[in-house]
C-alpha positions in Angstrom: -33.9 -47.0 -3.9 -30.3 -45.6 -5.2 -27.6 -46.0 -3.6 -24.7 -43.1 -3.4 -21.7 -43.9 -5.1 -18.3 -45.1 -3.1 -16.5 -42.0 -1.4 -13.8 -42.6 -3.5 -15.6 -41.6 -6.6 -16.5 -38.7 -4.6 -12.9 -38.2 -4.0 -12.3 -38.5 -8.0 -15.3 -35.8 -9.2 -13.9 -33.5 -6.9 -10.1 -33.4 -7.8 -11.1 -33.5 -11.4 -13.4 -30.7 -10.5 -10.6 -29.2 -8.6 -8.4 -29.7 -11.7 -10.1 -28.2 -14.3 -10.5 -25.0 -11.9 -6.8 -24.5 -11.5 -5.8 -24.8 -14.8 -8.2 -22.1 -16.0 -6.1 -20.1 -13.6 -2.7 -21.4 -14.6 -1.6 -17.8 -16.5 -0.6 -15.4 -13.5 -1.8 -11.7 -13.7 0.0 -9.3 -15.5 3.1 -7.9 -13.1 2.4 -4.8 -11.0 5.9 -3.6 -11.7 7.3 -5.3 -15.3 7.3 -2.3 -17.4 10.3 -1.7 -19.0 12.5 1.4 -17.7 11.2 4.6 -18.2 8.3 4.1 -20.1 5.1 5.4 -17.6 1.8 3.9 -17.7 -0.9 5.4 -18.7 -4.2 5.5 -16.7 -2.2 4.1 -13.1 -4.5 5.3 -10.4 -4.6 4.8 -6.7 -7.6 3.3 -5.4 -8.0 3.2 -2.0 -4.8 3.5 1.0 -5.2 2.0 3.9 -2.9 2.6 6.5 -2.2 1.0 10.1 0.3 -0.7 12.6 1.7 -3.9 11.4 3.3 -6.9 13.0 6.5 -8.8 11.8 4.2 -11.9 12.2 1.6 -10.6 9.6 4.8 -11.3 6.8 5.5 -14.5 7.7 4.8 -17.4 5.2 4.7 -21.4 5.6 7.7 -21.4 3.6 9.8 -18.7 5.6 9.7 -21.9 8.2 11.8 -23.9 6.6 13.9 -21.0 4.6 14.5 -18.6 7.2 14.2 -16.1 4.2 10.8 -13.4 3.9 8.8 -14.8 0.9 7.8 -11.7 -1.1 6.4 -13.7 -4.0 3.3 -11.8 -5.5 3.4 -8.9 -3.4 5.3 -5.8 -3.8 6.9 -4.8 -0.4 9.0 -1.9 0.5 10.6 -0.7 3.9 12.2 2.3 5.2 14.2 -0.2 7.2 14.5 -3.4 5.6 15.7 -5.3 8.6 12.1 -4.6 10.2 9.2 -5.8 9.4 7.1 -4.3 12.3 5.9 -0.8 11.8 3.3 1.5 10.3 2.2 0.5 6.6 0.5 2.3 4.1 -1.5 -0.2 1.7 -1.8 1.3 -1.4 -4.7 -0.5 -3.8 -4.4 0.5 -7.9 -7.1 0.9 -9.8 -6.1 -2.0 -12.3 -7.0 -2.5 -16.1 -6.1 -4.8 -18.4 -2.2 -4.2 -19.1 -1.3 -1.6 -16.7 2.2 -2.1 -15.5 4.4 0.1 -13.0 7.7 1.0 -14.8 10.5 -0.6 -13.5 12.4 2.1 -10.7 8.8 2.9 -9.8 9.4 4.8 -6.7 7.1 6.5 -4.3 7.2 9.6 -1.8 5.6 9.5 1.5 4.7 12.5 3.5 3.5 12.1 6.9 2.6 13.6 9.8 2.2 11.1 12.8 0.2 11.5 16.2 3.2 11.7 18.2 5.3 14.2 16.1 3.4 17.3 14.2 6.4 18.2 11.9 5.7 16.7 8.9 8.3 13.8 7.8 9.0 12.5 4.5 10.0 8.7 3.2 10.9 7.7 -0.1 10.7 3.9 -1.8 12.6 2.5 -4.6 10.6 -0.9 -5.4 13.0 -3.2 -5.8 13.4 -5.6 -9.3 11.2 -8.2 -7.3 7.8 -7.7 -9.4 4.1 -8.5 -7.8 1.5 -9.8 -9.4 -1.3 -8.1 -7.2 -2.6 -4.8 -7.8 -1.4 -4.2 -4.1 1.8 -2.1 -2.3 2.8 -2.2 1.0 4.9 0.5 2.0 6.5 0.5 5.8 7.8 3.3 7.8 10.0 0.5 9.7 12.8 0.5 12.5 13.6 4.1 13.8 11.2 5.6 11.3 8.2 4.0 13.7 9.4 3.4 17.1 5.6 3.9 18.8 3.0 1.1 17.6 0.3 2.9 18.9 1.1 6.1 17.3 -1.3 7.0 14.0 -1.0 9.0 11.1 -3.0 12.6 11.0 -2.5 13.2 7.6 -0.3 12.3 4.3 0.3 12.7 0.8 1.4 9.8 -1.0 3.0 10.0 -4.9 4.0 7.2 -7.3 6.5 8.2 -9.7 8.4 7.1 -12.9 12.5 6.3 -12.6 12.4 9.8 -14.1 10.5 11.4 -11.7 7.2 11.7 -13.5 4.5 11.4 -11.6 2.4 8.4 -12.1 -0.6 8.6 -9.4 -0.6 10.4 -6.2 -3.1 10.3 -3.5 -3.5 12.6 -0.4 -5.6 12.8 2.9 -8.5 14.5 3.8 -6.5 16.6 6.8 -3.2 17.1 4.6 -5.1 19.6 1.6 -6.9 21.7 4.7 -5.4 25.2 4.7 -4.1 27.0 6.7 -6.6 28.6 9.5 -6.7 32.0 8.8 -5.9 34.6 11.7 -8.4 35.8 13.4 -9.3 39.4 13.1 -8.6 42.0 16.0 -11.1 42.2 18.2 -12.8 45.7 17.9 -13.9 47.9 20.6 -18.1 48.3 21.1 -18.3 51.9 21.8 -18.6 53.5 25.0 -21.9 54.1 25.7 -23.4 57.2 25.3 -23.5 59.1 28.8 -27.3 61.1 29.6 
Protein backbone atom coordinates (compact mmCIF):
# COMPACT_ATOMS: atom_id res chain seq x y z
CA UNK A 1 0.00 0.00 0.00
CA UNK A 2 1.36 3.79 -0.79
CA UNK A 3 1.29 6.08 1.30
CA UNK A 4 0.43 9.94 0.41
CA UNK A 5 3.13 12.22 0.64
CA UNK A 6 3.57 14.81 3.74
CA UNK A 7 1.12 17.90 3.36
CA UNK A 8 3.93 19.98 3.13
CA UNK A 9 4.92 18.62 -0.17
CA UNK A 10 1.40 19.17 -0.96
CA UNK A 11 1.96 22.68 0.10
CA UNK A 12 5.18 22.88 -2.25
CA UNK A 13 3.43 21.31 -5.76
CA UNK A 14 0.84 23.70 -5.30
CA UNK A 15 2.74 27.12 -4.80
CA UNK A 16 5.02 25.97 -7.59
CA UNK A 17 1.95 25.25 -9.45
CA UNK A 18 0.61 28.54 -8.38
CA UNK A 19 3.89 30.09 -9.48
CA UNK A 20 4.30 29.05 -12.81
CA UNK A 21 0.47 30.28 -13.40
CA UNK A 22 1.12 33.81 -12.33
CA UNK A 23 4.08 34.35 -14.17
CA UNK A 24 2.47 33.42 -17.44
CA UNK A 25 0.25 36.29 -16.49
CA UNK A 26 2.94 38.75 -15.36
CA UNK A 27 2.50 41.21 -18.77
CA UNK A 28 -0.79 43.27 -17.98
CA UNK A 29 -3.27 43.84 -20.95
CA UNK A 30 -2.85 46.46 -23.21
CA UNK A 31 -4.33 49.98 -21.55
CA UNK A 32 -7.89 50.87 -22.37
CA UNK A 33 -6.95 54.53 -22.69
CA UNK A 34 -2.89 54.84 -23.62
CA UNK A 35 -3.16 56.01 -27.06
CA UNK A 36 -1.33 58.80 -27.72
CA UNK A 37 -3.40 62.29 -28.19
CA UNK A 38 -5.37 62.48 -31.05
CA UNK A 39 -4.75 59.60 -32.87
CA UNK A 40 -8.43 57.47 -32.95
CA UNK A 41 -8.56 53.77 -32.96
CA UNK A 42 -9.72 51.98 -35.41
CA UNK A 43 -12.26 49.24 -35.02
CA UNK A 44 -13.37 50.62 -31.08
CA UNK A 45 -16.81 49.20 -30.65
CA UNK A 46 -19.22 49.09 -27.81
CA UNK A 47 -20.30 45.79 -26.78
CA UNK A 48 -22.82 45.56 -24.50
CA UNK A 49 -24.02 48.77 -21.68
CA UNK A 50 -25.39 47.88 -18.76
CA UNK A 51 -26.82 50.33 -16.73
CA UNK A 52 -28.24 50.49 -12.92
CA UNK A 53 -28.12 52.07 -9.35
CA UNK A 54 -24.88 51.80 -7.67
CA UNK A 55 -23.66 52.02 -4.12
CA UNK A 56 -20.53 53.92 -2.80
CA UNK A 57 -19.71 50.52 -1.15
CA UNK A 58 -19.52 48.64 -4.54
CA UNK A 59 -16.01 51.05 -5.13
CA UNK A 60 -14.48 50.25 -2.09
CA UNK A 61 -11.10 48.23 -2.15
CA UNK A 62 -9.07 46.41 0.73
CA UNK A 63 -6.60 49.02 0.21
CA UNK A 64 -8.91 52.18 0.46
CA UNK A 65 -8.94 50.82 4.29
CA UNK A 66 -5.81 51.71 5.19
CA UNK A 67 -5.45 54.71 2.42
CA UNK A 68 -8.50 56.52 2.82
CA UNK A 69 -7.96 57.16 -1.02
CA UNK A 70 -10.58 55.33 -4.01
CA UNK A 71 -8.27 52.72 -5.71
CA UNK A 72 -9.06 53.12 -9.39
CA UNK A 73 -6.21 50.87 -10.47
CA UNK A 74 -7.34 48.88 -13.72
CA UNK A 75 -10.62 50.33 -14.16
CA UNK A 76 -11.53 53.37 -15.89
CA UNK A 77 -14.03 55.40 -13.74
CA UNK A 78 -15.74 58.66 -14.44
CA UNK A 79 -18.29 60.78 -12.46
CA UNK A 80 -20.50 63.61 -13.00
CA UNK A 81 -19.80 64.40 -9.43
CA UNK A 82 -16.54 63.18 -8.32
CA UNK A 83 -17.14 63.55 -4.64
CA UNK A 84 -19.97 60.74 -5.05
CA UNK A 85 -19.69 57.55 -5.62
CA UNK A 86 -23.41 56.53 -5.22
CA UNK A 87 -25.56 56.93 -8.22
CA UNK A 88 -26.74 55.64 -11.58
CA UNK A 89 -23.87 53.92 -13.74
CA UNK A 90 -23.76 53.11 -17.14
CA UNK A 91 -21.19 50.06 -17.72
CA UNK A 92 -19.95 50.31 -20.99
CA UNK A 93 -18.19 46.85 -22.28
CA UNK A 94 -15.66 47.29 -25.69
CA UNK A 95 -15.50 44.94 -28.08
CA UNK A 96 -11.65 44.37 -27.56
CA UNK A 97 -8.92 43.24 -30.14
CA UNK A 98 -5.50 42.85 -29.92
CA UNK A 99 -4.09 46.60 -29.69
CA UNK A 100 -6.99 48.63 -29.54
CA UNK A 101 -6.41 51.57 -27.34
CA UNK A 102 -8.76 54.66 -26.46
CA UNK A 103 -6.92 58.00 -27.34
CA UNK A 104 -5.91 59.79 -24.58
CA UNK A 105 -8.92 62.92 -23.86
CA UNK A 106 -11.19 60.07 -24.80
CA UNK A 107 -14.44 61.55 -23.74
CA UNK A 108 -17.91 60.46 -23.88
CA UNK A 109 -21.60 62.03 -24.19
CA UNK A 110 -24.49 60.70 -22.24
CA UNK A 111 -27.99 61.42 -23.16
CA UNK A 112 -30.63 60.29 -20.92
CA UNK A 113 -33.93 60.28 -20.14
CA UNK A 114 -34.75 59.02 -16.46
CA UNK A 115 -38.13 57.57 -14.95
CA UNK A 116 -38.68 60.45 -12.89
CA UNK A 117 -37.87 63.37 -15.38
CA UNK A 118 -39.06 62.95 -19.25
CA UNK A 119 -36.92 65.90 -20.65
CA UNK A 120 -34.11 64.43 -21.89
CA UNK A 121 -30.67 65.40 -20.00
CA UNK A 122 -27.27 65.28 -21.25
CA UNK A 123 -23.70 64.41 -19.30
CA UNK A 124 -20.41 64.58 -20.60
CA UNK A 125 -16.97 62.58 -19.36
CA UNK A 126 -13.45 63.54 -19.86
CA UNK A 127 -11.51 60.18 -18.79
CA UNK A 128 -8.98 61.31 -16.75
CA UNK A 129 -4.89 60.44 -17.47
CA UNK A 130 -5.53 57.43 -15.02
CA UNK A 131 -5.51 54.50 -17.82
CA UNK A 132 -7.42 50.91 -17.25
CA UNK A 133 -6.32 47.89 -18.23
CA UNK A 134 -9.91 46.24 -18.66
CA UNK A 135 -11.98 46.56 -21.64
CA UNK A 136 -14.54 48.11 -19.12
CA UNK A 137 -16.03 51.94 -18.36
CA UNK A 138 -18.03 53.01 -15.71
CA UNK A 139 -19.60 56.14 -16.21
CA UNK A 140 -21.82 57.73 -13.07
CA UNK A 141 -24.49 60.23 -13.16
CA UNK A 142 -23.44 61.10 -9.41
CA UNK A 143 -24.47 63.70 -6.61
CA UNK A 144 -27.29 66.15 -7.89
CA UNK A 145 -27.20 64.57 -11.33
CA UNK A 146 -29.00 61.32 -9.48
CA UNK A 147 -30.69 62.27 -6.36
CA UNK A 148 -33.53 59.22 -6.57
CA UNK A 149 -31.83 55.56 -6.30
CA UNK A 150 -34.81 53.99 -7.34
CA UNK A 151 -35.37 56.05 -10.40
CA UNK A 152 -34.30 54.10 -13.97
CA UNK A 153 -33.30 55.11 -17.19
CA UNK A 154 -36.14 54.89 -20.21
CA UNK A 155 -33.82 55.47 -22.82
CA UNK A 156 -30.18 56.84 -23.85
CA UNK A 157 -27.72 57.38 -26.37
CA UNK A 158 -24.26 56.96 -25.41
CA UNK A 159 -21.04 58.31 -27.84
CA UNK A 160 -17.25 57.80 -27.32
CA UNK A 161 -15.32 60.41 -28.94
CA UNK A 162 -11.72 61.38 -29.87
CA UNK A 163 -9.99 64.75 -27.97
CA UNK A 164 -11.11 66.13 -31.34
CA UNK A 165 -14.44 65.23 -31.30
CA UNK A 166 -14.48 62.38 -33.63
CA UNK A 167 -16.59 59.93 -32.91
CA UNK A 168 -15.06 56.68 -31.86
CA UNK A 169 -18.22 54.25 -30.98
CA UNK A 170 -21.64 55.23 -29.97
CA UNK A 171 -24.36 53.05 -28.81
CA UNK A 172 -28.13 53.89 -28.26
CA UNK A 173 -31.33 52.25 -26.73
CA UNK A 174 -33.98 50.52 -28.08
CA UNK A 175 -36.70 53.32 -26.80
CA UNK A 176 -34.34 56.43 -27.69
CA UNK A 177 -34.31 55.69 -31.91
CA UNK A 178 -38.42 55.17 -31.79
CA UNK A 179 -39.99 58.04 -33.64
CA UNK A 180 -42.05 60.11 -33.04
CA UNK A 181 -45.92 58.76 -32.86
CA UNK A 182 -47.49 60.13 -35.61
CA UNK A 183 -50.88 62.14 -35.13
CA UNK A 184 -53.68 60.60 -35.46
CA UNK A 185 -55.96 61.38 -38.34
CA UNK A 186 -59.40 63.23 -37.79
CA UNK A 187 -61.93 61.26 -37.15
CA UNK A 188 -64.44 61.23 -40.12
CA UNK A 189 -68.08 61.39 -40.07
CA UNK A 190 -70.16 57.89 -41.20
CA UNK A 191 -72.88 59.38 -43.16
CA UNK A 192 -76.21 59.94 -42.11
CA UNK A 193 -78.22 57.27 -42.93
CA UNK A 194 -80.35 57.33 -45.64
CA UNK A 195 -84.09 58.25 -44.58
CA UNK A 196 -87.13 55.77 -46.47
Amino acid sequence: MHSLPPARVWATAILAVGLALLSGCSTPPASATSGPMGVSSPGVEIDHVDHHYMAAANFRRISEYFTGVENKTGRVIERTDPKERAGYYFIVNLTWHPGTVLPVGTQAELDYISSGNSTPRQAKFVFSTATGTWPEICLGLTGADWPDQNATIVAYKLTLEDAAGKVLASRESFLWSLPEKAEPAPATKAPAPAKP
